[in-house]
C-alpha angles and dihedrals in degrees: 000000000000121000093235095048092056097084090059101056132090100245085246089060096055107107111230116246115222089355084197102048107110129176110246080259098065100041100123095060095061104112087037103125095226116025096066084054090045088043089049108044087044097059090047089045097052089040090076117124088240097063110089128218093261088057115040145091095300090061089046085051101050090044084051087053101043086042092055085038095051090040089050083054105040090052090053088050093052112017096175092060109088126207141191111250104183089044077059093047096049101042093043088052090049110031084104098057112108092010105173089217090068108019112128118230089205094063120112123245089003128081130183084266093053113124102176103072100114090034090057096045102053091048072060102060090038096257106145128258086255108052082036103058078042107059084038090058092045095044096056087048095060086072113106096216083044091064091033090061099031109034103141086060100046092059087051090061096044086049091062097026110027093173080080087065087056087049089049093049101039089056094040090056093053091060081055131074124014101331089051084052090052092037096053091051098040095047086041079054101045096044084049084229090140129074124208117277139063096272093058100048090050094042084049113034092035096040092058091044092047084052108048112351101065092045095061102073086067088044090061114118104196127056092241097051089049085055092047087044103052089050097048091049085052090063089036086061098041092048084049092056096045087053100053084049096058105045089048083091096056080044083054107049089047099058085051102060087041100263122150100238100132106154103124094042 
């Protein structure tokens, strides 16, 4: 389909590109008769000109490869629990369709309350109601103000699929480290929520990471998430501090010509 005509489509109706065409890591599922038509409508889906770089297929990618890390681990570490490895696969590929944040009003058949998204696009794919409302369930739950307002009901759901709690993890360590470093700024940029100047970057970006950044490494599920996230929130923190360093001179000079930038006081 053509790219202009994306934006108008329900995300079902978005024909996949190379079914077949799987990453090395995914190898395995190559013959699967849903995952190379997932694979494939997801790449096209978070190609669309309204998704920022914060928010694309290369953050899908890199979620995908920390889930199938932390899984790897997780599975040396206990080697009695069992997970489902293809349920991790398909809600790690999914957990952005039908993000709020990017939902387009103007597409036919979805509206920014729509909470079927995944579960549509799968039927489509002929993945079955069940695996369907499944991967639908999991992948809402992914979402980080979705745990936070319904958390009762998201441990539920980690308590019967605890591949959930590896998706989690794997998405909430990407927003951590250097690429959550690159991904606050770049989303802050794209969404045009930040004016020029030292004090606005800093009332906006580290805001956002006071508020929610520095939270997730106690929000991790599995051990190894917990280890990659203590390390990640450690270069979150020295970056942070950098950062306040070096616009203290722009702080500075702005006191001194009688500005009112007054963040650092």
């Amino acid at each position: 389909m053509a790219a202009q005509t994306l934006s108008k489509a329900h995300p079902s109706t978005i024909p996949p590109k190379n079914p077949t065409s799987l990453p090395p890591i995914l190898a395995d599922y190559a013959q699967d008769p849903l995952i190379p038509s997932a694979y494939a409508y997801v790449k096209q889906y978070m190609s669309q000109p309204h998704f920022d770089a914060s928010h694309d297929f290369t953050h899908i990618q890199r979620v995908l490869s920390l889930a199938l890390k932390i899984l790897a681990s997780e599975q040396t570490t206990h080697p009695t629990k069992t997970y489902d490895k293809r349920l991790i696969v398909l809600t790690a590929l999914t957990h952005d369709i039908g993000d709020r944040k990017y939902v387009l009003p103007s597409w036919d058949g979805i509206a920014p309350s729509d909470d079927a998204a995944v579960r549509t696009a799968l039927m489509s794919f002929g993945a079955s109601q069940e695996i369907a409302d499944t991967v639908q369930t999991l992948a809402t739950c992914v979402s980080y103000s979705h745990e936070m307002k319904n958390g009762a009901f998201v441990a539920s759901v980690i308590a019967k699929h605890p591949e959930l709690g590896i998706v989690q993890d794997a998405d909430r360590l990407d927003a951590l480290g250097a690429v959550g470093i690159a991904r606050v700024f770049t989303f802050a940029a794209a969404k045009g929520k930040e004016a020029s100047g030292a004090r606005e970057w800093e009332h906006g970006v580290f805001k956002h990471v006071g508020k929610k950044l520095y939270k997730l490494g106690g929000l991790m599920k599995t051990i190894t998430g917990k280890q990659l996230a203590r390390e990640r929130t450690r270069r979150l923190r020295e970056f942070e501090g950098w950062f306040r360093d070096e616009c203290g001179v722009v702080i500075a000079s702005e006191r001194e010509s009688g500005g009112q930038y007054d963040a650092y006081s």
